[in-house]
N, C-alpha and C positions, 0 to 999 in steps of 0.2 A: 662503178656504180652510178656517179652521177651524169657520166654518157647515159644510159640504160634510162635511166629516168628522164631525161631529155627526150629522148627517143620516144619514151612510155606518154611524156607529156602531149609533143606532139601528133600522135595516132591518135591521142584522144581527143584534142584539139579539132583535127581532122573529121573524126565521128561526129563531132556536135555538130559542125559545119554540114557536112550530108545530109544528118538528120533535119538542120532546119529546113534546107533546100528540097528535103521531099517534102516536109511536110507543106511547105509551099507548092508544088506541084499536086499533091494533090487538093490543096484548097482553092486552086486554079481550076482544075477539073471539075471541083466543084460548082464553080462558079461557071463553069459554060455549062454543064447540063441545068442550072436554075435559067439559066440565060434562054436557053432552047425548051423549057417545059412551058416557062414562062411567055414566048411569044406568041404560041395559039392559044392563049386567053385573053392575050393583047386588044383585040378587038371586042370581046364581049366586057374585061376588067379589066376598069380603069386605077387600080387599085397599083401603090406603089411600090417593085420589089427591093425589100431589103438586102443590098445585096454585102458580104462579109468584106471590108476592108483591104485592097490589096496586101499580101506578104514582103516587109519589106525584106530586101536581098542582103547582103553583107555591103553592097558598091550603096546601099541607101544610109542618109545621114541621121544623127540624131541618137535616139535612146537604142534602135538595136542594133547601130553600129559599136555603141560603147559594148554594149552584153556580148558583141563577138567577140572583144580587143579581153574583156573581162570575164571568159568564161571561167574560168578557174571558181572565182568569187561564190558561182551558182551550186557549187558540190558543197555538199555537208564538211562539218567539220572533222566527224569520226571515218568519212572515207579520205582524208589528208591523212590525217593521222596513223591510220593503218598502211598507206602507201609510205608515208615516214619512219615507221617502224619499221621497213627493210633496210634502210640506209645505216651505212657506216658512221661513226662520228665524224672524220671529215667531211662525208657530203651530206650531213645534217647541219655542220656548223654551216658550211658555204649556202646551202638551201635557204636558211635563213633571212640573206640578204636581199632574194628576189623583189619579196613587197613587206608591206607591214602583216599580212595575214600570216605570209610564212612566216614574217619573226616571230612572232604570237602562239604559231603552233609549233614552230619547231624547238622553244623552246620549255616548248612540256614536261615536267618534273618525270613523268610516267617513263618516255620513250626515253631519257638521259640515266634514270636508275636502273634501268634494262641493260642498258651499255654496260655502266658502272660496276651492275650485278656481274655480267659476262668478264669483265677484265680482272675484278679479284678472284674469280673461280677460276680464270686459267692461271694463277700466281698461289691458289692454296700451297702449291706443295713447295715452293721456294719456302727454305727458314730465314729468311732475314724480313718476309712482309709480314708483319705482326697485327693487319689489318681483316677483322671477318667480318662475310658478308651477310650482318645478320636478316633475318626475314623482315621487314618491313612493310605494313598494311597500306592499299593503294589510301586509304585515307592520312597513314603517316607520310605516305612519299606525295600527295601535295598539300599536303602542313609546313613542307621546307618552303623556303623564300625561292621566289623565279633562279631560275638559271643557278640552286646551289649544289645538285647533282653532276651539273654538267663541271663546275668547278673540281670536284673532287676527282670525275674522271679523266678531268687533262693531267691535274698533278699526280694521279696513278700513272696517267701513259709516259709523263715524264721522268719518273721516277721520285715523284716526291715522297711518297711515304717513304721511300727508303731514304733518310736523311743524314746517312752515313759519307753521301759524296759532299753536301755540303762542310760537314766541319771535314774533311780532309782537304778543302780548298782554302783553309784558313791558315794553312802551315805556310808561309812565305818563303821566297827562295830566296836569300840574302841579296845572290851576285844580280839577279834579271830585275827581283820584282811582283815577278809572276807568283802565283802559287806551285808549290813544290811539289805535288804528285797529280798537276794536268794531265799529265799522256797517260798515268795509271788509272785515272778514272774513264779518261776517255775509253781506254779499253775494257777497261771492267765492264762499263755501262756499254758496252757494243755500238759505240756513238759512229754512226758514217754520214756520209756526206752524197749527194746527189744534186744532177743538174736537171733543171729541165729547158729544154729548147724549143721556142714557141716560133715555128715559121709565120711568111705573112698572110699565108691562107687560113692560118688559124689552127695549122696541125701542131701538139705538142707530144712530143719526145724525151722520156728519162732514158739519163743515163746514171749508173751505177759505178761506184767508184772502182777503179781499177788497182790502185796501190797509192800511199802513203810515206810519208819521210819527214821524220819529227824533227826536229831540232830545240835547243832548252827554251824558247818562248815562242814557237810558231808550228805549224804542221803545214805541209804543202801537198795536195790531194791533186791525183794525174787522173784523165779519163783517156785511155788509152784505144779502146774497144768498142764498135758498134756501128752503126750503117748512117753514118755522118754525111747529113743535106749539105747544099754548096754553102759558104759563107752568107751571100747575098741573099737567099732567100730567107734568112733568120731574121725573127725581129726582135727578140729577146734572150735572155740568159737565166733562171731564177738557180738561187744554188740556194736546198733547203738543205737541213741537218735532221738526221734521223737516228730512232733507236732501235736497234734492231733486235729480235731476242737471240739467245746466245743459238740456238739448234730452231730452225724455221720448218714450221709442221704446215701441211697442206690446209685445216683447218682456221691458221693465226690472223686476223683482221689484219687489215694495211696499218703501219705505224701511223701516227703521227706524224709530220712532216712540217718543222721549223722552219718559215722565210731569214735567210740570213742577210741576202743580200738579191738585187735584180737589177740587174745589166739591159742598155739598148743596145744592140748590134747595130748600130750602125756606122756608114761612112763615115757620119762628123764627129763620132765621139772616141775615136780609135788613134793612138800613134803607135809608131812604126817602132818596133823593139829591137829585131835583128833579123838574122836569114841564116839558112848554107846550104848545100848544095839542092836540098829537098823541099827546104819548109820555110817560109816565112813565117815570122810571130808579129804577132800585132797587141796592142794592153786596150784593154778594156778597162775603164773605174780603176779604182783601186782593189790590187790581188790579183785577177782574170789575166792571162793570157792564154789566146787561142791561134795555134800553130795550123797552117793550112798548106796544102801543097802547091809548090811552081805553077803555073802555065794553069790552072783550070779553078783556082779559089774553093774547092775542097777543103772540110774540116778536114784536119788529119790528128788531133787530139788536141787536150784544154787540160792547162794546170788552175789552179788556185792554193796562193799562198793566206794561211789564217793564221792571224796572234791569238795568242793565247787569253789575252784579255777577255774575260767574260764568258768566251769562247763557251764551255758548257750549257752556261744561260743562255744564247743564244741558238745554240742546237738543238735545245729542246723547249724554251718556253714562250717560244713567237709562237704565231699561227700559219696557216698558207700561206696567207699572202701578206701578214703586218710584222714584219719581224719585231724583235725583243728588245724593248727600249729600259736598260738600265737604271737605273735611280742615282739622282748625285750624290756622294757621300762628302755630306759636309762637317764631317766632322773637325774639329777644332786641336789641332796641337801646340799646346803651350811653350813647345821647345822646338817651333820651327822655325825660328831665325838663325836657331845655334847649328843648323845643318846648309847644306848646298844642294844642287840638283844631281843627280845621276844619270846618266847616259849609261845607255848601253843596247850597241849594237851589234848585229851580227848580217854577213854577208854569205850567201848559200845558195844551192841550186837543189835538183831532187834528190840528189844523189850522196852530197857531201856539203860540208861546211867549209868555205873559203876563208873567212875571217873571223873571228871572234874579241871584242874587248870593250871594258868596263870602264868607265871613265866617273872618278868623283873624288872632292866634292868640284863644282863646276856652277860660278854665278853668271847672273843677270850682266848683261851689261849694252848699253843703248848700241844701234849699229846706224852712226850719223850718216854714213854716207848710202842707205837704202831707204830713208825716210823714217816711218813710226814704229819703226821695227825695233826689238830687243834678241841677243842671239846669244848661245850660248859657246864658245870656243873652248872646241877641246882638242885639237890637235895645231899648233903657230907654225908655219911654214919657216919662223928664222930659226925655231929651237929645233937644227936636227938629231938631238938625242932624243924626240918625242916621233919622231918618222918611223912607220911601221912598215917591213916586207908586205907583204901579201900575196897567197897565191895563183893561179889560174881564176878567170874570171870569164866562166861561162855559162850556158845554159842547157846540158845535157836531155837528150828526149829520146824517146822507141816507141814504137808502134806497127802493128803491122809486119813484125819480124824486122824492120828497118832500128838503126840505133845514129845517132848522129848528134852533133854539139855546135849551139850557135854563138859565136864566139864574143866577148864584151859586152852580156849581159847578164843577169841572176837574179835573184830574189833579195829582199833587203828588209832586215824584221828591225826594227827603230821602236825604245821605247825608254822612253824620259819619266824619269820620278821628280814627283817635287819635294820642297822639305822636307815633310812628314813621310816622304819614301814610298807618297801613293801616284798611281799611273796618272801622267799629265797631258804624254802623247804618245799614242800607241798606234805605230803603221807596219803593217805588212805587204811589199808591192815589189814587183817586178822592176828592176832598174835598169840603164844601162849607159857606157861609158863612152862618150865622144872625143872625140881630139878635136883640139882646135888649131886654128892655123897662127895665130897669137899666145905666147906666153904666159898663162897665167899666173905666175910667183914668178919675182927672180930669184932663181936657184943656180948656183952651181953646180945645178945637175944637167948633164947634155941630152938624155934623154929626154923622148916626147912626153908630150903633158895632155894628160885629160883630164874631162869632166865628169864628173856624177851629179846629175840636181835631179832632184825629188821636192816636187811642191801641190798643196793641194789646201783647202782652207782654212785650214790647223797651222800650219806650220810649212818652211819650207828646209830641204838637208841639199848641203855643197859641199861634196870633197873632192879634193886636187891628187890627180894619181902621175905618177913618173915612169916610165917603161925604160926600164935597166937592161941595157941587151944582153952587158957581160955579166951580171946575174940572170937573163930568161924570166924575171917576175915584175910586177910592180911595187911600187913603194908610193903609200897613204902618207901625205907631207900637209893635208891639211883636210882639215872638217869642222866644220861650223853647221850648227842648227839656230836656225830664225824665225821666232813668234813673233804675229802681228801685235801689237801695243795694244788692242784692246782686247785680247786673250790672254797676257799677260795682267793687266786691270783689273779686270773682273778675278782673276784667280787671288791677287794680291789683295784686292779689297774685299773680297768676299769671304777669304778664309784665311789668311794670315797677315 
């Protein structure tokens, strides 16, 4: 829709422009037949012709170059209006931002309870929206305050009247943290997930989510399907969240469409994850990996891993393009000195769960030899009754009929509670496990030793892994998580 209007913009743009240019031609015309009546009087009248002011052209300066740059400005305000009353709520809201006139009209009480009206009349027949839409007189619908129709119809398309997802997110899950029927609500409320891919010519591309694989604090969404541009011509990533209705009828408006997150494709902001024989994976930010084929930098499919944190609010009550900025909860517990920190992570791919474990209670404590940092240790490389097995550690993918697994990397959902058992730090992100050529613990273990480090502005995670030939798995001998001193500061001065 807001192509079409582009488009519509433009033609008419175009129209003014002709129009002025005749009319100029023929006031040119005009002007030589005055010119030619006017010279065989020349000799008898001396009298002076008034002749009409050249037309100036679009290339001339001044007041009717602005009226060319501004035609818009010159159309009435009920022919906007009526061209705005085609529009969907997304390209009403985005319409908005052109100039001040569109904000001014596109946020018209009229054209928003119109929406409004249409979105509870396609939900009469659900029983749980106990919202009607009664008649209201165009003098009571702009009586409301600016912009209060359009508020009522975003929390309809998100599901706010139905306020039954919220207290089900109040039920806490002891072991994570999280709330306890996430992925039920996800599904109830038909929540998906969607990319859009902006080349740099300016062409954008959705893609539609392909399959899903929950795990108890995260979801990880595959785009496995579709007519995927090279790598390099992409310049962006936007991953919105959507609701979709449960049965999609040919008549149903485009959803709503949450900005969750948006990614640069580019060279400088990508490390290298893994490979095998087909696909290279590359990380994008935080979450994003995008797998491309050998030899010719082809997309060949895109995971993204999400925590559960917030997760709902964020799929549905951002906009296009500002996604959903949460509220601090400052709330105060009087008995949070008499608790410790919780960890609890878990290690995963699309397919299955690698690792899983809960660590608490687990304090503060300064880490002198990294500088202003505070870290919390839950796994000590000298106590090995705290050493965990763990198993394969890969990154499983298909597409295309092709199935294949890129080996010593995964997913990694990381999320710390503080005292009071609320989210401190909450990561979901692709990892992966190096070897180094130096020892890092002295162990008694003769097997190799790798790396795992994950860092980004919050916080940074290091575990030390051992590769057991004569058991075939690795063994977790050590993990530390590490807050910067002024994020630990602010949380300790400000709420406990």
């Amino acid at each position: 829709m807001a192509s079409c209007l582009g488009e519509f913009f433009q033609s008419l743009k175009q129209g003014v422009v002709r129009v002025d240019q005749t009319s100029c031609k023929d006031i040119g015309v005009k002007v030589k037949q005055t010119a030619k009546s006017g010279s065989a009087r020349r000799r008898t009248d001396t009298s002076v012709v008034q002749l009409p002011a050249p037309c100036k052209t679009q290339d001339a300066s001044g007041q009717s170059q602005r009226s060319h740059r501004n035609y818009l400005d010159r159309f009435p305000a009920e022919v906007l209006l009526k061209i705005f009353a085609f529009l969907d709520a997304s390209s009403l809201f985005n319409i908005s931002f052109v100039n001040r006139r569109f904000h001014d009209l596109a946020n018209n009480n009229a054209l928003w309870y119109v929406l409004y009206a249409c979105e509870i009349e396609k939900k009469r027949w659900r029983p749980r929206v106990c919202v009607a839409s009664e008649a209201v007189s165009p003098t009571g619908v702009q009586e409301k305050p600016v912009g209060y129709w359009k508020k009522l119809l975003f929390k309809e398309m998100a599901g706010y009247q139905n306020n039954m997802w919220k207290s089900e997110l109040r039920h806490m899950n002891p072991h994570t943290g999280m709330p306890a029927l996430t992925e039920q609500v996800l599904r109830r409320l038909h929540i998906q997930w969607d990319i859009t891919l902006t080349e740099k010519n300016g062409r954008e591309s959705v893609y539609e989510q392909t399959r899903t694989f929950f795990e108890d604090s995260s979801v990880t969404v595959c785009w496995n399907h579709g007519n995927w541009p090279y790598i390099y011509y992409v310049h962006s990533l936007q991953l919105h969240g959507i609701m979709r209705p449960a049965v999609s009828a040919p008549g149903d408006r485009p959803r709503w469409r949450s900005l969750i997150q948006k990614t640069l494709l580019n060279t400088e902001q990508w490390s290298f994850l893994g490979a095998d024989r087909h696909v290279k994976l590359l990380q994008f930010d935080e979450g994003i990996v995008v797998g491309f084929w050998r030899g010719n930098w082809k997309i060949a499919f895109i995971m993204a891993t999400l925590h559960f944190h917030k997760l709902i609010e964020r799929s549905l009550l951002g906009s296009c393009f500002c996604p959903y900025v949460p509220t601090q909860n400052s709330a105060f517990d009087p008995e949070c000195d008499q608790h410790g920190y919780t960890l609890h992570i878990v290690l995963h791919n699309p397919v299955q769960r690698i690792m899983r474990r809960r660590f608490s209670p687990l304090f503060m404590s300064r880490a002198t030899s990294l500088g202003d940092y505070w870290q919390l240790s839950a796994i000590d490389f000298t106590d090995v009754s705290e050493h965990i097995p763990v198993g394969k550690i890969s990154l499983p993918w298909q597409t295309e009929g092709l199935h294949e697994a890129a080996e010593r990397c995964c997913m990694m959902t990381l999320t710390v509670l503080d005292e009071g058992q609320r989210p401190f730090w909450c990561v979901s992100s692709p990892v992966k496990i190096q070897s180094k050529k130096y020892r890092l613990v002295d162990l008694d273990y003769e097997g190799e030793q790798l790396l795992l480090f994950y860092e980004d502005a919050e916080g940074r995670v290091k575990m030390t892994f051992v590769w057991m030939e004569e058991f075939q798995q690795y063994f977790l001998v050590q993990f530390n998580v590490i807050f910067p001193a002024a994020k630990v500061n602010k949380h300790v001065g400000g709420e406990c």
